[in-house]
PAGUDREN-812927 format. One record per residue (C-alpha): residue number from 0; residue in three letters; chain; x, y, z. Coordinates in nm, 4 decimals, padded with zeros to 6 digits, always signed. Example, Ala and Ser with C-alpha at 12.3 -4.5 7.8 and 13.67 -1.06 7.14 Angstrom:
<zazas>
<k = 0&r = ALA&c = A&x = +01.2300&y = -00.4500&z = +00.7800>
<k = 1&r = SER&c = A&x = +01.3670&y = -00.1060&z = +00.7140>
</zazas>
This chain:
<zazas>
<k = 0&r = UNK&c = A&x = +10.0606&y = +06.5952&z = +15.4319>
<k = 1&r = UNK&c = A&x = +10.4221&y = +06.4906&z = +15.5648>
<k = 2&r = UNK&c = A&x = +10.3811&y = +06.4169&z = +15.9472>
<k = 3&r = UNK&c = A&x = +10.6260&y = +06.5458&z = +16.1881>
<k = 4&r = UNK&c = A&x = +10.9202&y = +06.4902&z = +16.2769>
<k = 5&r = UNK&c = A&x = +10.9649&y = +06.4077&z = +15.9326>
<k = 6&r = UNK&c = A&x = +10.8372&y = +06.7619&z = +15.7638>
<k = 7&r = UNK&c = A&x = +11.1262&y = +06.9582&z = +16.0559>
<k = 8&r = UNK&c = A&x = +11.3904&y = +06.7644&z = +15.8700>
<k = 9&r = UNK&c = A&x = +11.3217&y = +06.8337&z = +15.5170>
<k = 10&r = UNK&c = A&x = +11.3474&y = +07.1471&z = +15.3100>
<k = 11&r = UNK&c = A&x = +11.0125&y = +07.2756&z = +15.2540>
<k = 12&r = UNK&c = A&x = +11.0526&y = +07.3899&z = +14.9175>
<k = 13&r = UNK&c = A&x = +11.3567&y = +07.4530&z = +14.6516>
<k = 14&r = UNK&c = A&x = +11.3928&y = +07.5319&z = +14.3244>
<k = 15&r = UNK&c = A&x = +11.4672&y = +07.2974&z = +13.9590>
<k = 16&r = UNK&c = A&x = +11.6870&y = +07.5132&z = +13.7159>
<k = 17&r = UNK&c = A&x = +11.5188&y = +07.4306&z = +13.3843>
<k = 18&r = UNK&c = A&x = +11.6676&y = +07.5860&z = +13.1438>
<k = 19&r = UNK&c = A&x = +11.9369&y = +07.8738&z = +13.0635>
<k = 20&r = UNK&c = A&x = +11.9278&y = +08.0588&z = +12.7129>
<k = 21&r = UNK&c = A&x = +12.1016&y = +08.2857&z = +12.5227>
<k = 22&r = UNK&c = A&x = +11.7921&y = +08.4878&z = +12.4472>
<k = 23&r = UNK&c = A&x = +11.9772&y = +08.7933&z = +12.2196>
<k = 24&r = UNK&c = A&x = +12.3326&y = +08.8156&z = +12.1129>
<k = 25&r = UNK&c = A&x = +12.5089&y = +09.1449&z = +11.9424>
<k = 26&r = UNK&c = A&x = +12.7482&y = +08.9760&z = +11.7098>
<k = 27&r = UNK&c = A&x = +12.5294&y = +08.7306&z = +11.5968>
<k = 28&r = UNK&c = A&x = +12.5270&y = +08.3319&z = +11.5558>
<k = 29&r = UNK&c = A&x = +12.6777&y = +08.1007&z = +11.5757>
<k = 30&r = UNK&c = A&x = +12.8933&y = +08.2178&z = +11.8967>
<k = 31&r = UNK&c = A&x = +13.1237&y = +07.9793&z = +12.1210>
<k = 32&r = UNK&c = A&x = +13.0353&y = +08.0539&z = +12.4515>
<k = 33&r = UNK&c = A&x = +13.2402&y = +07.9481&z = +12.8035>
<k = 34&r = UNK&c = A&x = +13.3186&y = +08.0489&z = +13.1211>
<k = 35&r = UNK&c = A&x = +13.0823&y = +08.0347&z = +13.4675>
<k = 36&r = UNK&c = A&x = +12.7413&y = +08.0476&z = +13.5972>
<k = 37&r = UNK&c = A&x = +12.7100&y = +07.9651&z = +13.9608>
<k = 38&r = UNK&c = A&x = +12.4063&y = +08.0078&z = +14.1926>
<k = 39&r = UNK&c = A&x = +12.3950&y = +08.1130&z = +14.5459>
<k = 40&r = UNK&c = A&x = +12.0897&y = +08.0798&z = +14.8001>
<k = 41&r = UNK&c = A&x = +12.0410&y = +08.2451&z = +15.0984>
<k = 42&r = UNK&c = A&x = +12.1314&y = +07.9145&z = +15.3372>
<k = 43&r = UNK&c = A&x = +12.5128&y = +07.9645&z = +15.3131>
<k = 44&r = UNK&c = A&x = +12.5644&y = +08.1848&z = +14.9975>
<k = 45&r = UNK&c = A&x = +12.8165&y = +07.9464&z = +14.8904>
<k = 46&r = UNK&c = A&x = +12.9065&y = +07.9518&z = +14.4921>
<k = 47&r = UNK&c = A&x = +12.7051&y = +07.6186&z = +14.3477>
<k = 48&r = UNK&c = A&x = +12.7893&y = +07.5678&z = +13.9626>
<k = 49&r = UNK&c = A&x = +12.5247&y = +07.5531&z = +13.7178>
<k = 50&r = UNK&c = A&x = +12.7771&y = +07.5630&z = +13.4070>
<k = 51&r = UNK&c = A&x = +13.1516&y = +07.5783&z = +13.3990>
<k = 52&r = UNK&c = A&x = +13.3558&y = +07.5836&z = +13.0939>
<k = 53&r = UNK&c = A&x = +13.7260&y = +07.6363&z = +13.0033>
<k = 54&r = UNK&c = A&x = +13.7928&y = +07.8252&z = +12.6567>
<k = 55&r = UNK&c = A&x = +13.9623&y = +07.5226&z = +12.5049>
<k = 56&r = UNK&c = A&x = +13.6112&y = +07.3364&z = +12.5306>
<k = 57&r = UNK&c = A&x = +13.3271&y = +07.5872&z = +12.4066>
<k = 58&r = UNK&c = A&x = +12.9807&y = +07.5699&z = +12.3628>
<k = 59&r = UNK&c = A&x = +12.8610&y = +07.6268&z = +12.0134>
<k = 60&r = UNK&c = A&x = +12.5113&y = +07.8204&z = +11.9896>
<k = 61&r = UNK&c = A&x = +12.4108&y = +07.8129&z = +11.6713>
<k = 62&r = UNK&c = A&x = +12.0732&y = +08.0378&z = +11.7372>
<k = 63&r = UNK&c = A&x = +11.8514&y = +08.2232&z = +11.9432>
<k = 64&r = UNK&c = A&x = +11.6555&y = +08.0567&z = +12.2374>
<k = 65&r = UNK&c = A&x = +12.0033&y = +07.8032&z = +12.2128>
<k = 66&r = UNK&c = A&x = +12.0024&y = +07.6517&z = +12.5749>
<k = 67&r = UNK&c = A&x = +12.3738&y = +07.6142&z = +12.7566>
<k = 68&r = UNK&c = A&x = +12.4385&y = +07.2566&z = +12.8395>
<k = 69&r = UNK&c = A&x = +12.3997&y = +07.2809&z = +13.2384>
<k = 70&r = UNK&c = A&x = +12.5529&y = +07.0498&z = +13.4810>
<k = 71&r = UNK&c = A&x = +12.3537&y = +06.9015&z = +13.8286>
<k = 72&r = UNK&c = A&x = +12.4336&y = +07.1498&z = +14.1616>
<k = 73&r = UNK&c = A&x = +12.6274&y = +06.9586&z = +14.3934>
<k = 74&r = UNK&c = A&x = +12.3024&y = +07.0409&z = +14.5977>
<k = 75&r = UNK&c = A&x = +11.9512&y = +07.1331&z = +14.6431>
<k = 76&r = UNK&c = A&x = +11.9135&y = +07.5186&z = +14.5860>
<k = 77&r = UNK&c = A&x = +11.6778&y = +07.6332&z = +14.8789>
<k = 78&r = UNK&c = A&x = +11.5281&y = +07.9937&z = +14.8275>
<k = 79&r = UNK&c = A&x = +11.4647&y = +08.1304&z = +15.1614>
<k = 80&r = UNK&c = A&x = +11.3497&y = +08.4581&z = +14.9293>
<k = 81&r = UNK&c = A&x = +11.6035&y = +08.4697&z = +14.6305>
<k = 82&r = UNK&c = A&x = +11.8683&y = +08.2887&z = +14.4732>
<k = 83&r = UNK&c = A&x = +12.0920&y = +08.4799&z = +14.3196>
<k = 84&r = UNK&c = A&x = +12.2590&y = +08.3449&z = +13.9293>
<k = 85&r = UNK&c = A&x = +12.6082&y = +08.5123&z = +13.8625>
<k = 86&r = UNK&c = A&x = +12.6732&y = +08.5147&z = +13.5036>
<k = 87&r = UNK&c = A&x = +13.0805&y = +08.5570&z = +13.3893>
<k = 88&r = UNK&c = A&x = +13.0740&y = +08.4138&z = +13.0285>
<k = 89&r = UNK&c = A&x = +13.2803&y = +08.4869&z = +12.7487>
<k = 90&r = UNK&c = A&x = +13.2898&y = +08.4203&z = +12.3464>
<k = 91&r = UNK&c = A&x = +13.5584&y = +08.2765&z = +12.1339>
<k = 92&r = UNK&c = A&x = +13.5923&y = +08.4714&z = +11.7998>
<k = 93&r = UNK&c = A&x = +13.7839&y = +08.3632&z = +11.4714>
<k = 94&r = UNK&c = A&x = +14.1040&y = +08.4162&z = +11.5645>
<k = 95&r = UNK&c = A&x = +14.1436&y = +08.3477&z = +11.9075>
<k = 96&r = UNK&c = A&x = +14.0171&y = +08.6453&z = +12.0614>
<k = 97&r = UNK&c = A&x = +13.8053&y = +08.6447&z = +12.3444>
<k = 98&r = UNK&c = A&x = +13.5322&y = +08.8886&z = +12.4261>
<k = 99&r = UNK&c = A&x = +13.2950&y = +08.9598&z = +12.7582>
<k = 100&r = UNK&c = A&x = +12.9257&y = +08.8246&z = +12.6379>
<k = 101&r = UNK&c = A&x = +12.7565&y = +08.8363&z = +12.9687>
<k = 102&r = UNK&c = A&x = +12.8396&y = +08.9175&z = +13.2924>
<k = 103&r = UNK&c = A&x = +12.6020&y = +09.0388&z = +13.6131>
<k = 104&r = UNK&c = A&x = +12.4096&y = +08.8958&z = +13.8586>
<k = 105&r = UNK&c = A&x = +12.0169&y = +08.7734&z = +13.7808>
<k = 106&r = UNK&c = A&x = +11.7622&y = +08.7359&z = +14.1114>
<k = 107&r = UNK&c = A&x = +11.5303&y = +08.4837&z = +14.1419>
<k = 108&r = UNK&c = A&x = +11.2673&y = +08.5928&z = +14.4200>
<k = 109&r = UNK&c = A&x = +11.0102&y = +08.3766&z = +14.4888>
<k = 110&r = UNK&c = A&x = +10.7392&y = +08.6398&z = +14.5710>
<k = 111&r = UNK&c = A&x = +10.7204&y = +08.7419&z = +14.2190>
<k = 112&r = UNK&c = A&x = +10.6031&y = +08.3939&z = +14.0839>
<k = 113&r = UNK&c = A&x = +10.2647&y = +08.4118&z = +13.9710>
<k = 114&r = UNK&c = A&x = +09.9937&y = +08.2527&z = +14.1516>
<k = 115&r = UNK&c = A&x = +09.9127&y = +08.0242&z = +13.8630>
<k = 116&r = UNK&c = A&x = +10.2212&y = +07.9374&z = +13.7797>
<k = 117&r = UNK&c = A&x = +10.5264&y = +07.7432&z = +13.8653>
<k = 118&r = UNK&c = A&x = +10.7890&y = +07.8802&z = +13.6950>
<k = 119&r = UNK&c = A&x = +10.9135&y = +08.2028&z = +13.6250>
<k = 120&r = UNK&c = A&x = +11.2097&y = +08.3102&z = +13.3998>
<k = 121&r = UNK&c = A&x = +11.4601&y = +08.6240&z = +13.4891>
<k = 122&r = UNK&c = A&x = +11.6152&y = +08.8028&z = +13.2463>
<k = 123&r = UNK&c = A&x = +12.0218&y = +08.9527&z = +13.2115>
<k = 124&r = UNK&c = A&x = +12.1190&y = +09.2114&z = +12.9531>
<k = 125&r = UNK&c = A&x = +12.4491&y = +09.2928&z = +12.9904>
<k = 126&r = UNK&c = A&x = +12.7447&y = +09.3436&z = +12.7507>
<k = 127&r = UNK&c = A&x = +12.7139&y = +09.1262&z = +12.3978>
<k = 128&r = UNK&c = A&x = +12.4332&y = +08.9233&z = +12.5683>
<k = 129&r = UNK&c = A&x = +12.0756&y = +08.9125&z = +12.6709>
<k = 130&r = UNK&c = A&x = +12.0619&y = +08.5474&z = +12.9671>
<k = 131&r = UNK&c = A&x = +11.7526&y = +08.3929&z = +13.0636>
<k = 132&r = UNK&c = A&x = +11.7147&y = +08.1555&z = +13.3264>
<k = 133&r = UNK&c = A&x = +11.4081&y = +07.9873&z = +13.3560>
<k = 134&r = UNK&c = A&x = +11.3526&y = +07.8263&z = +13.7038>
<k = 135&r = UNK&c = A&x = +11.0659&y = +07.6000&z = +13.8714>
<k = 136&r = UNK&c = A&x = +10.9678&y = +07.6460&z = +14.2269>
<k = 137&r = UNK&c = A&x = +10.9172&y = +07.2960&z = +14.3946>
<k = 138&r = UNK&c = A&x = +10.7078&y = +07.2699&z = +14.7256>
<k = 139&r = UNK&c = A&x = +10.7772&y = +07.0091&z = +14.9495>
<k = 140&r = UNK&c = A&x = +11.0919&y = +06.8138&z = +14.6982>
<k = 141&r = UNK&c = A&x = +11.1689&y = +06.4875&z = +14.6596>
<k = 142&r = UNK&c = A&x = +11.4840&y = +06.4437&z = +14.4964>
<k = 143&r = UNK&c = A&x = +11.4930&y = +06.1906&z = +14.1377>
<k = 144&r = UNK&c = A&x = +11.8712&y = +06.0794&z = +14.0720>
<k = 145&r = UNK&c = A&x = +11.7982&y = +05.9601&z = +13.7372>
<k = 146&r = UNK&c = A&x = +11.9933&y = +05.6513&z = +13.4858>
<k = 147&r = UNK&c = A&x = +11.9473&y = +05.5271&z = +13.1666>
<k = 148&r = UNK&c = A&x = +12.1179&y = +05.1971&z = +13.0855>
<k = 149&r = UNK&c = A&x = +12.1075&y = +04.9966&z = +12.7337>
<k = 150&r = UNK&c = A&x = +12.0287&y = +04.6077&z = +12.8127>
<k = 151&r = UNK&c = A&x = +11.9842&y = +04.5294&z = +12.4722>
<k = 152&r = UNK&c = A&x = +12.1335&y = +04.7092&z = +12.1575>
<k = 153&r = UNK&c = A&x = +12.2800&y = +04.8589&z = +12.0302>
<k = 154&r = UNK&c = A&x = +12.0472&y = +05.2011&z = +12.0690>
<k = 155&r = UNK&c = A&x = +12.1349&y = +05.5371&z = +11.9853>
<k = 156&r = UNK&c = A&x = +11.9531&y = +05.7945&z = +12.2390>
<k = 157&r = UNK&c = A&x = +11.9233&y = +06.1201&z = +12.1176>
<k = 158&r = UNK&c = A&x = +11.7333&y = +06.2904&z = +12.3935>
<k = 159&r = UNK&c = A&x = +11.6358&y = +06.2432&z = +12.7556>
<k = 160&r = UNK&c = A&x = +11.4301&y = +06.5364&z = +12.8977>
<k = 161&r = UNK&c = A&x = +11.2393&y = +06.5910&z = +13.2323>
<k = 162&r = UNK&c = A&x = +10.9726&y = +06.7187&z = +13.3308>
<k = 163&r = UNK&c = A&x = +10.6704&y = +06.6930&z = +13.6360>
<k = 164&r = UNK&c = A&x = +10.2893&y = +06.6850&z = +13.6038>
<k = 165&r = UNK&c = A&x = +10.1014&y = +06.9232&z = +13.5680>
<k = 166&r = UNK&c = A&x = +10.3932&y = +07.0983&z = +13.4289>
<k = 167&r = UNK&c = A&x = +10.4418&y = +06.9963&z = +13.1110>
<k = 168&r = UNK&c = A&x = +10.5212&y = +07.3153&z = +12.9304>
<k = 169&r = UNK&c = A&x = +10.8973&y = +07.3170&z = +13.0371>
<k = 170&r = UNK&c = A&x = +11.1416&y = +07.0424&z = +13.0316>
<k = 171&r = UNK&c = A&x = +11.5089&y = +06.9858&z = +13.1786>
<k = 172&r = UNK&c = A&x = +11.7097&y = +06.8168&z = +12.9515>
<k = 173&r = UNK&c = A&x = +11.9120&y = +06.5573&z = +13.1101>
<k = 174&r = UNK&c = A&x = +12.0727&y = +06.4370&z = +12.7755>
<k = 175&r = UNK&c = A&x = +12.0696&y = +06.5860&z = +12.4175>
<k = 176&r = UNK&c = A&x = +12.2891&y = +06.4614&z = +12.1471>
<k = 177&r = UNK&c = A&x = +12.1211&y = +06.5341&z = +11.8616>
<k = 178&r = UNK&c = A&x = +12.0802&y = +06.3950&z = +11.5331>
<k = 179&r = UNK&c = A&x = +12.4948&y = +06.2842&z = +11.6078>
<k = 180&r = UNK&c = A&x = +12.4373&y = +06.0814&z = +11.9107>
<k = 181&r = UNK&c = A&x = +12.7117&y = +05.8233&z = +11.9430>
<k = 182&r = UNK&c = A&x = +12.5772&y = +05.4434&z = +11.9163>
<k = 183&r = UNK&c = A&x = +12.5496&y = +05.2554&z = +12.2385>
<k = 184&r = UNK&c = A&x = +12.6137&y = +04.8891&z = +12.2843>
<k = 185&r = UNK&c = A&x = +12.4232&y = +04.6328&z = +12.5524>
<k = 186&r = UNK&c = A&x = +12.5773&y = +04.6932&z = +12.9134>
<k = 187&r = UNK&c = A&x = +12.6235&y = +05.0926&z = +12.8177>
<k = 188&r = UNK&c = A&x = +12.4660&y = +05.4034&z = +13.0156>
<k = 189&r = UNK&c = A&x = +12.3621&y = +05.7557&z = +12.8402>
<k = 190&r = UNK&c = A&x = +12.6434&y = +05.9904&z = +12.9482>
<k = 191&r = UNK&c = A&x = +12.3085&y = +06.2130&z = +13.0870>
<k = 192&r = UNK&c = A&x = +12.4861&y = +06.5736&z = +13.1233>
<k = 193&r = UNK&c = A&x = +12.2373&y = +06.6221&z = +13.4410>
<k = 194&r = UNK&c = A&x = +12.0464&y = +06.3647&z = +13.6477>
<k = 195&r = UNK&c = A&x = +11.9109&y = +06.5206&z = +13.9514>
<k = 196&r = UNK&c = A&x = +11.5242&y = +06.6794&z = +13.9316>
<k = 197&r = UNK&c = A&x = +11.3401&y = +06.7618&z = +14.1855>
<k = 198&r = UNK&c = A&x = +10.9829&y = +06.6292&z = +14.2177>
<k = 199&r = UNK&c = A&x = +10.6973&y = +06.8397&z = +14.4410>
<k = 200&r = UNK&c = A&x = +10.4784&y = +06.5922&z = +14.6726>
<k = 201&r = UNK&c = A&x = +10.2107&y = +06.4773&z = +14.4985>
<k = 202&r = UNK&c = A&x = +10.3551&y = +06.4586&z = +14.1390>
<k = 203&r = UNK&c = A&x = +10.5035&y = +06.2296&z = +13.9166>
<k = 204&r = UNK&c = A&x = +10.8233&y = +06.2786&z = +13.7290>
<k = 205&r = UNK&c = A&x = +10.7966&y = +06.2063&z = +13.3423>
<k = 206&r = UNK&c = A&x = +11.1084&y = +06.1217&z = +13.1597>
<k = 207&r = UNK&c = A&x = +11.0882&y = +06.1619&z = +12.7536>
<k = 208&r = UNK&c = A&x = +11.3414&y = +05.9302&z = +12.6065>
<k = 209&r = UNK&c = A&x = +11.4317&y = +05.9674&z = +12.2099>
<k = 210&r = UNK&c = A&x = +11.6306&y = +05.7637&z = +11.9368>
<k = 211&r = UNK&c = A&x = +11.6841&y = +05.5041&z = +11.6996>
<k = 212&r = UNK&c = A&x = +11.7935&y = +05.1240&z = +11.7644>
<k = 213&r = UNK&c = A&x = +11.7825&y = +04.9323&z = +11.4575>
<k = 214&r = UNK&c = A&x = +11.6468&y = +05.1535&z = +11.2024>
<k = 215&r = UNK&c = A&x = +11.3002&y = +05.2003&z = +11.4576>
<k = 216&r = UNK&c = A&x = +11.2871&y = +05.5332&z = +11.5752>
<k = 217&r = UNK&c = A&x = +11.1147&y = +05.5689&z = +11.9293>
<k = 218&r = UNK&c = A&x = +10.9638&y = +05.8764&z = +12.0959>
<k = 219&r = UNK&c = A&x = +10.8675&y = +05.7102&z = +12.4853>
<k = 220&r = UNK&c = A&x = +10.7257&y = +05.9162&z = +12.7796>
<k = 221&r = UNK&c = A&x = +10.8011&y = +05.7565&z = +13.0911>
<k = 222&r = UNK&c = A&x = +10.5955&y = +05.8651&z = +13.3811>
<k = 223&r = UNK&c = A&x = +10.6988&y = +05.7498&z = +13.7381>
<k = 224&r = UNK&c = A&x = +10.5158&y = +05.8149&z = +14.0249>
<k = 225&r = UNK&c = A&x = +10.6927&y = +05.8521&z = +14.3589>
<k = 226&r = UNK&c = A&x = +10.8224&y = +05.4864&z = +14.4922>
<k = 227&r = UNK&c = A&x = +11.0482&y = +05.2735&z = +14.7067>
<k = 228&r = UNK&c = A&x = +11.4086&y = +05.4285&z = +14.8074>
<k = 229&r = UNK&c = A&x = +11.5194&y = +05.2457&z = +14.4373>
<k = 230&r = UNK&c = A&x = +11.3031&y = +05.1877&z = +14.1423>
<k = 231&r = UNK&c = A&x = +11.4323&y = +04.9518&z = +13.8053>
<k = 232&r = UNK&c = A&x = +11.1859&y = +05.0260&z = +13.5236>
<k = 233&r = UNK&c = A&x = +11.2218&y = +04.7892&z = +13.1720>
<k = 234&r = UNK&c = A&x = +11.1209&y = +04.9273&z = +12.8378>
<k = 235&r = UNK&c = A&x = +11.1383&y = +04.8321&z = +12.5190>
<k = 236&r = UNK&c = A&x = +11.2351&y = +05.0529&z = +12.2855>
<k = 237&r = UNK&c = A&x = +11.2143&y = +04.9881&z = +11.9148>
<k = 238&r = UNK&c = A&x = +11.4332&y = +04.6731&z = +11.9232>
<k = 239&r = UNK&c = A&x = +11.6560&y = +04.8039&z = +12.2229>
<k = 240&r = UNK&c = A&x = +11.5971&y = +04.7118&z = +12.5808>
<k = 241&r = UNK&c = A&x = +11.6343&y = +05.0191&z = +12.8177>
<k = 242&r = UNK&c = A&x = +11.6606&y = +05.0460&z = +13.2026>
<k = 243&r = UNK&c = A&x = +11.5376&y = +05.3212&z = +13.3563>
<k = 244&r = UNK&c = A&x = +11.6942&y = +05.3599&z = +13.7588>
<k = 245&r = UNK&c = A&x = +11.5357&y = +05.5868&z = +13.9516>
<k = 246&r = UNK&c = A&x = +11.6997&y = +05.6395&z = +14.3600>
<k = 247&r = UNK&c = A&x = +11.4730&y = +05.8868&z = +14.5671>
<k = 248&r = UNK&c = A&x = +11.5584&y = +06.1270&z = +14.8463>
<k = 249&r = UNK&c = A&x = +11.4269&y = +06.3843&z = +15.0523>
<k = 250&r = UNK&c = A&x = +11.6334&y = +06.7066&z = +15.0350>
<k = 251&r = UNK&c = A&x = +11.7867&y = +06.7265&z = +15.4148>
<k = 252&r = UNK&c = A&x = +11.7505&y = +07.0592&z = +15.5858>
<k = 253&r = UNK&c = A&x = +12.0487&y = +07.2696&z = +15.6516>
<k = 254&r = UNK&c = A&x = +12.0808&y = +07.5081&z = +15.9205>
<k = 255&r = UNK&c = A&x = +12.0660&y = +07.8686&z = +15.7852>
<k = 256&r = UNK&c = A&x = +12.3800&y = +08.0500&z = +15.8685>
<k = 257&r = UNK&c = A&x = +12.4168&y = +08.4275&z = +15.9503>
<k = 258&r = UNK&c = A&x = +12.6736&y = +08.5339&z = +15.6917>
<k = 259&r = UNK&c = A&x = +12.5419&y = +08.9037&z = +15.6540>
<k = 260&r = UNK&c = A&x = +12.7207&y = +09.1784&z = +15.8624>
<k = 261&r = UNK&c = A&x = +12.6421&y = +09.4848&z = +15.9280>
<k = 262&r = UNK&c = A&x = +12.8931&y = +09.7607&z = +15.9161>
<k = 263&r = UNK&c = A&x = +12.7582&y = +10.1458&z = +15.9618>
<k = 264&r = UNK&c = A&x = +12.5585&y = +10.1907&z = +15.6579>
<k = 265&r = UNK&c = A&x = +12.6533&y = +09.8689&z = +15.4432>
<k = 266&r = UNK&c = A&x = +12.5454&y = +09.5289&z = +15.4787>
<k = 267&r = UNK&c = A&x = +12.8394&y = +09.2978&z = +15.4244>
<k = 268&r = UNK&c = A&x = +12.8466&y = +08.9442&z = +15.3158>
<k = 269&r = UNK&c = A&x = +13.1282&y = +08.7734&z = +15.5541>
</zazas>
């Protein structure tokens, strides 16, 4: 249990986006996808981007169940009740032409999460498109800013994912190059595409960390319980060296403002 005055100044609970997929898709695969999804909570309804892409710099989804490459929130996304995902993407077809794919707004409501669970996916059909996003409700957070430097290489990482215990059936990933992954030398970091995950009191964050170095392939789960304000773990990895930098923090609270206004019949947000 957190003792006061420390539990008034932290958020009591907030929410890890895990994953967000292109579920269906009316003209088939594979598709080049760009263009926004932000999220909003209910603390100051401000837009906080979860993926943001210009059409000269797609993403190419080459199947169903293909996850967007998301980017860390500038901030903890608190739920009060909902957070609310607005969608505005677009596709790039042969030729240049650009068409709406999805665009809408998808609630996340915390009272719908099942009592056994701890996550809980909402759905967006809209235009070319079905979206999923697939978030995990976090009680009492801890904040994880997460590195990955190469000591000794070179190393190729191909993956770094994320996940907590006792949760094991979804993963964030962090980092995913794929079979392509660029080779990195001794004094390099893994360009991780996200490196922020929330971690509920109690649990342990586990990091999975995948590649080659050398002609050894390694496949390492990392788990980390809760330590000082900056943790340095060592691993050896095939015949790479890895550091694994881990900086905790609590997730402050903020002071919910009153941005709703109502005007005769409508409620207005100001």
């Amino acid at each position: 249990m957190i003792p006061s005055p420390i539990r008034d100044s932290i958020v009591g609970s907030c929410v890890n986006v895990i994953t967000l997929k292109v579920k269906e898709s009316e003209v088939g695969f594979p598709i080049n996808v760009f263009g926004t999804v932000v999220a909003r909570d209910q603390v100051d309804y401000k837009c906080v981007y979860l993926f943001r892409r210009e059409r000269d710099d797609p993403q190419l989804i080459t199947s169903a169940d293909g996850k967007l490459t998301l980017m860390d929130p500038c901030r903890g996304l608190v739920p009060a009740d909902r957070i609310y995902f607005e969608m505005n993407l677009k596709i790039l077809r042969d030729g240049g032409e650009v068409e709406d794919f999805s665009k809408g707004v998808i609630v996340f409501n915390r009272a719908r999460l099942p009592n056994d669970k701890q996550t809980m996916g909402v759905s967006l059909n809209s235009y070319l498109s079905r979206m999923e996003v697939r978030c995990a409700y976090v009680v009492y957070p801890i904040e994880a800013t997460i590195e990955v430097n190469i000591l000794k290489g070179p190393c190729s990482v191909s993956r770094v994912a994320a996940w907590t215990t006792k949760n094991y059936e979804y993963s964030m990933d962090l980092y995913n190059g794929g079979e392509a992954a660029a080779e990195i030398e001794a004094g390099g970091t893994v360009p991780l595409s996200r490196r922020v995950v929330a971690v509920p009191l109690g649990r342990k964050l586990v990091l999975l960390v995948t590649g080659r170095s050398v002609g050894d392939v390694f496949d390492q789960n990392i788990i980390a319980p809760l330590g000082r304000s900056t943790e340095l773990m060592h691993y050896k990895l095939g015949s790479a060296l890895v550091e694994v930098k881990l900086v905790w923090t609590a997730v402050p609270r903020r002071e919910r403002q009153d941005m709703i206004k109502d005007v005769g019949d409508e409620s207005l947000l100001m």
